[in-house]
Residue frames as qw, qx, qy, qz and C-alpha x, y, z in Angstrom:
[[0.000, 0.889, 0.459, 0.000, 0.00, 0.00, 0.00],
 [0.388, 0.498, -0.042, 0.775, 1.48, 3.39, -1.06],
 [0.392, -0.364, -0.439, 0.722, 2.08, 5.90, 1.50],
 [0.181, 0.837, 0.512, 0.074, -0.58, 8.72, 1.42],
 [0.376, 0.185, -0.083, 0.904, 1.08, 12.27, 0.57],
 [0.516, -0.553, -0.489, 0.436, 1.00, 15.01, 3.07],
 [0.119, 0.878, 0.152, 0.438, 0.88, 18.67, 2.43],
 [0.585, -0.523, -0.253, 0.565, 3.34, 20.26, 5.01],
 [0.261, -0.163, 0.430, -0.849, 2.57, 22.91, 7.08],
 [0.387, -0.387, -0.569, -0.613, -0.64, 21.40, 7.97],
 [0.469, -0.362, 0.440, -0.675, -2.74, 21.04, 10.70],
 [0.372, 0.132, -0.918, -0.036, -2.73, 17.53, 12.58],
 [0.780, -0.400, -0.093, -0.473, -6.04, 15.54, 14.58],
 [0.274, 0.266, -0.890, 0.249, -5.15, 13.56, 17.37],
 [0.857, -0.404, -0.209, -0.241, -6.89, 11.29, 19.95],
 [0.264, 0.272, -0.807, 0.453, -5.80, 10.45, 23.08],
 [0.753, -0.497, -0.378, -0.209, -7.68, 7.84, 25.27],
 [0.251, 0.261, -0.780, 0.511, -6.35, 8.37, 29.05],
 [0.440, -0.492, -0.743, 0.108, -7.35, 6.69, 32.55],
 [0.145, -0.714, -0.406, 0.552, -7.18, 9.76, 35.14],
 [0.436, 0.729, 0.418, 0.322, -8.23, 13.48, 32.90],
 [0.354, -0.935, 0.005, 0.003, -6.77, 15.68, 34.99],
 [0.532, -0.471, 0.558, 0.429, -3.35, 14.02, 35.02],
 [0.502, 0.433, 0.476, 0.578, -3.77, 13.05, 30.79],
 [0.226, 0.948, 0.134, 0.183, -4.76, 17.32, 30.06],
 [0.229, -0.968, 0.007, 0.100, -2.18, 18.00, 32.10],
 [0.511, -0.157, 0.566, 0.627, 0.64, 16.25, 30.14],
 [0.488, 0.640, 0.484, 0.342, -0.98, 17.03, 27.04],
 [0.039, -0.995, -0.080, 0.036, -0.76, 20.90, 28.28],
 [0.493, -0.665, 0.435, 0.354, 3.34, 20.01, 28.71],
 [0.598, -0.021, 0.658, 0.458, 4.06, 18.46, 25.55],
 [0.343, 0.617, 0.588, 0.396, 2.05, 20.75, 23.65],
 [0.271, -0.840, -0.261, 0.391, 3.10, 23.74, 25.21],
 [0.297, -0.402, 0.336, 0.798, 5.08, 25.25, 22.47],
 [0.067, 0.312, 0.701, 0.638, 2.40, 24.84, 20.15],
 [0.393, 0.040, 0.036, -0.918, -0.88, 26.37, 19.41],
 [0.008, -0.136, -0.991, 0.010, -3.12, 23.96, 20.09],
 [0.596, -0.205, -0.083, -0.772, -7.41, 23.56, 19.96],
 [0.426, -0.091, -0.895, -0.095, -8.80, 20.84, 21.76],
 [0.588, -0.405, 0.110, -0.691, -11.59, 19.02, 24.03],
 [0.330, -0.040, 0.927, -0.174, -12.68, 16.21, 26.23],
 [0.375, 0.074, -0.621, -0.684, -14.35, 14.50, 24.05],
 [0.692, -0.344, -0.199, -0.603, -16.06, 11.54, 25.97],
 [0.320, -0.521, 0.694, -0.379, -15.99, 9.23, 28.79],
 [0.438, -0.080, -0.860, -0.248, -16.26, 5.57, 28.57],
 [0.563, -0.463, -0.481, -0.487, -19.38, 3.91, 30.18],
 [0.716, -0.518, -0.455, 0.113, -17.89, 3.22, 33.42],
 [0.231, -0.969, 0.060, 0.058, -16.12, 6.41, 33.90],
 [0.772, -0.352, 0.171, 0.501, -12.24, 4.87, 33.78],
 [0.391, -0.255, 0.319, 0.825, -11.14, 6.43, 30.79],
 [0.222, 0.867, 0.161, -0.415, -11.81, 10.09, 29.10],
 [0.588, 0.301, 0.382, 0.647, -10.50, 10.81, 25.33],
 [0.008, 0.731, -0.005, -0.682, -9.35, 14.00, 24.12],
 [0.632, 0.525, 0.413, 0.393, -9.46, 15.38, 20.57],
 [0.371, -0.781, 0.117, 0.488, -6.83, 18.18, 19.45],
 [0.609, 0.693, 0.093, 0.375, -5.44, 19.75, 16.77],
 [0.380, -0.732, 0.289, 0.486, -1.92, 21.25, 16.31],
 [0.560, 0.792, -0.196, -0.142, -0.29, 22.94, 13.44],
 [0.809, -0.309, 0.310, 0.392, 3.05, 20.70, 12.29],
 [0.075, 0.755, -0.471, -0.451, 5.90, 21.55, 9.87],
 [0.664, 0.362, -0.488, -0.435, 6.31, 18.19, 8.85],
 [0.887, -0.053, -0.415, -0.197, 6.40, 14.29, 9.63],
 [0.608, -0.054, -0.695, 0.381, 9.14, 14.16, 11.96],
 [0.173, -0.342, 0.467, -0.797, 7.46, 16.67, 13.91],
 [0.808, -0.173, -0.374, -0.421, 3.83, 14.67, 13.68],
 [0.842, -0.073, -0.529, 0.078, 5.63, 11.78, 14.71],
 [0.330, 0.206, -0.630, 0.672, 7.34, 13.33, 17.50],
 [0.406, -0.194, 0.322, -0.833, 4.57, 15.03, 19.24],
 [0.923, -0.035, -0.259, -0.282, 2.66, 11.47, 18.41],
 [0.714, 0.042, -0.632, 0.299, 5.71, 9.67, 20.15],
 [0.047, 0.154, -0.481, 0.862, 5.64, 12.16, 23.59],
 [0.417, -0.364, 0.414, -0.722, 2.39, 11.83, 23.81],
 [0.934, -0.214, -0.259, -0.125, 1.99, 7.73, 24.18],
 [0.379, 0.374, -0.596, 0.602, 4.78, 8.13, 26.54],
 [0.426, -0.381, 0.178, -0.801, 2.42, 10.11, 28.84],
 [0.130, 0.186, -0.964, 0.137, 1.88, 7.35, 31.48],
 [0.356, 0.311, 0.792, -0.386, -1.66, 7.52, 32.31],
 [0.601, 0.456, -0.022, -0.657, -2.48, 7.48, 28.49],
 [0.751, 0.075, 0.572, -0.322, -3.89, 4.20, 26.84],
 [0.551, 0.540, 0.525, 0.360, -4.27, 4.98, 22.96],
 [0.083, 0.751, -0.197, -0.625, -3.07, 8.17, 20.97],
 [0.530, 0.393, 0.707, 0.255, -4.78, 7.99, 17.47]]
């Protein structure tokens, strides 16, 4: 499968499923703190454990993506980062 091409500058979507929200925003707020960011909680799963955000952040190009995508599954009380 060919690798889809990528306009750079662009603006990038992310997901991130964590277990406590308070502690996941508040990495997110560290790792993304040089950037201009937009985001929300998005929803909570049925039994309350874990709360996704959705977020957008302007990149420059793929190894930034991939960096700010590798810092934030680092983030220890996050699950999934899509």
């Amino acid at each position: 499968m060919e690798k889809p091409h990528i306009e750079y500058p662009c603006r990038w979507f992310y997901k991130v499923i964590g277990a406590d929200p308070d502690l996941v925003k508040e990495n997110i707020d560290i790792v993304l703190k040089p950037y201009e960011v937009a985001y929300y909680e998005s929803n909570q799963s049925r039994t309350g454990k874990y709360t996704s955000f959705h977020f957008s952040v302007q990149v420059k190009d793929e190894a930034e993506r991939n960096a700010i995508f590798d810092q934030l599954i680092n983030i220890p009380t996050v699950k999934v980062v899509l």
